[in-house]
N, C-alpha and C positions, 0 to 999 in steps of 0.2 A: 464555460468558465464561471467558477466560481462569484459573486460579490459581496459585500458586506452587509445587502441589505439578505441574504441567504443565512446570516451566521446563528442566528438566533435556532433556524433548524440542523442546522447543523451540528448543533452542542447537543440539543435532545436525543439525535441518532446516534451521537459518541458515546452520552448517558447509556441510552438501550445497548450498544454494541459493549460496550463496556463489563455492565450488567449482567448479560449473554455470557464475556466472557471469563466472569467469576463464577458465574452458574454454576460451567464446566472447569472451575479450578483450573483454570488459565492465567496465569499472572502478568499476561501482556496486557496493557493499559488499563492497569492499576493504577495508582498514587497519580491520579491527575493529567493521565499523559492519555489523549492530547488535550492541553489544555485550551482554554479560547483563544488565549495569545498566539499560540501556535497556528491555530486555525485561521487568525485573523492573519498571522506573518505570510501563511500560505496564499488568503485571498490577495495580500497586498503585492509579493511576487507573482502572481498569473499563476501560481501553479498549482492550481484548488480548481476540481473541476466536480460541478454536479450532474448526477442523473434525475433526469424526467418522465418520472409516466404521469398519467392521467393528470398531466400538468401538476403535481405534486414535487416535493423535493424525495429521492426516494432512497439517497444515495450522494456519499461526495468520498472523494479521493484526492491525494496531491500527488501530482506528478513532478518531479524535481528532475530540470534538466541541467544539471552539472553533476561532477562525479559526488558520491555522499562519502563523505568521512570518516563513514563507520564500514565502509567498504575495502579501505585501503589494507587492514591486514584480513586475511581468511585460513583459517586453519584448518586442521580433517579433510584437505580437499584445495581449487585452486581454481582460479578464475579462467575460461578458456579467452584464449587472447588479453592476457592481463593489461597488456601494452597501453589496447584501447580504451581510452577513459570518453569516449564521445556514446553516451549512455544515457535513458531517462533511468527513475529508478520510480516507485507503485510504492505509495506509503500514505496509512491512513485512509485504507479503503472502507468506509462501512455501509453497511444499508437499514433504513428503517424497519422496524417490528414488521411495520404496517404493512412491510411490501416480502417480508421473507417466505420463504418455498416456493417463489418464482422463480426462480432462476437468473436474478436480477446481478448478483456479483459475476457470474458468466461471462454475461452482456457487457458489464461495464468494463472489466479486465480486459475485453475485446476491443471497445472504443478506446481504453487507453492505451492496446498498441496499437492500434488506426492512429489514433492522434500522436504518437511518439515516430510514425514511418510517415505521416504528411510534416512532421517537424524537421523531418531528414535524420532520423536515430534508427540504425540496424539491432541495437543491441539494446535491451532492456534487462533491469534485475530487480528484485523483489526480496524479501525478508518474512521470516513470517517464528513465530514463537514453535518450538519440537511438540507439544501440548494440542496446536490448534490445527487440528486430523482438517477442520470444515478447509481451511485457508488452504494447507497444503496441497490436499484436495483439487481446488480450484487453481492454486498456479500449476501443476501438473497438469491438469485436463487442459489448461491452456495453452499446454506446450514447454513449459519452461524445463530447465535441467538442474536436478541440487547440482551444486558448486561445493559449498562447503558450509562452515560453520561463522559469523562474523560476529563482533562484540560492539552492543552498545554503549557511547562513550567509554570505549576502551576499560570497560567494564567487565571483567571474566565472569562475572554472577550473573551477567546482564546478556546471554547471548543467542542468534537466531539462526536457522536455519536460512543461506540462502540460496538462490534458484537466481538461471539465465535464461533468457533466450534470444535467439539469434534469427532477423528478419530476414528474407531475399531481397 
């Protein structure tokens, strides 16, 4: 779990991932998002979680355990078992410079559905921009299924590809 004395790296790997993904003409986490506030709202709910190698910060995510509100409509496609809204949901995963071509996003997708199935959550979903091949990449190798299409604050300009998966 995340704390606030963590936040200060946590903004730099946002920077770099950020960075990264304007490089590749990505327009997901542009214009400020996510911001420190954001990050700090996440530490202050419990659901900011970092990774650790060689005692470094190498990586942080927020896992959000209630349903997200940009989930509630999905278009091109349809939620299986809509009904169920007892869900984590994977947002604001990034990882340091320092630590990319390890295979370190993998790892962490994996502990955060170990941490989401010790929470007692079958169902996990995720978001990720049509643009970013690396992300999509990694929710699929992780298992996940596209579902459909969903919009950022009910934003039609603003919108994501997203992905389920379902635990035993």
């Amino acid at each position: 779990m995340a704390t606030q004395a963590d936040l200060s790296k946590m903004l730099i790997i946002a920077k770099e991932a950020k960075e990264l993904l304007a490089s590749a003409d990505i327009p997901q986490w542009q214009n400020g998002y996510p911001s420190k506030e954001t990050l700090l709202a996440d530490i202050t709910k419990q659901i900011s979680y970092v990774l650790i190698v060689e005692n470094k910060i190498a990586g942080f995510a927020a896992l959000l355990q209630e349903p997200d509100d940009n989930y509630q409509h999905i278009t091109e496609g349809t939620w299986d078992i809509p009904e169920n809204e007892h869900y984590t949901t994977i947002h604001r995963i990034a990882i340091s410079s320092h630590f990319r071509g390890q295979h370190l996003a993998e790892t962490f997708i994996n502990h955060l559905i170990s941490i989401s199935y010790a929470l007692g959550f079958k169902q996990i979903r995720v978001d990720t921009h049509e643009k970013n091949a690396r992300m999509r990449h990694l929710i699929k190798k992780a298992g996940f299924n596209y579902a459909g299409i969903v919009y950022m604050n009910n934003n039609s300009a603003d919108y994501r590809n997203a992905y389920q998966l379902f635990l035993d």
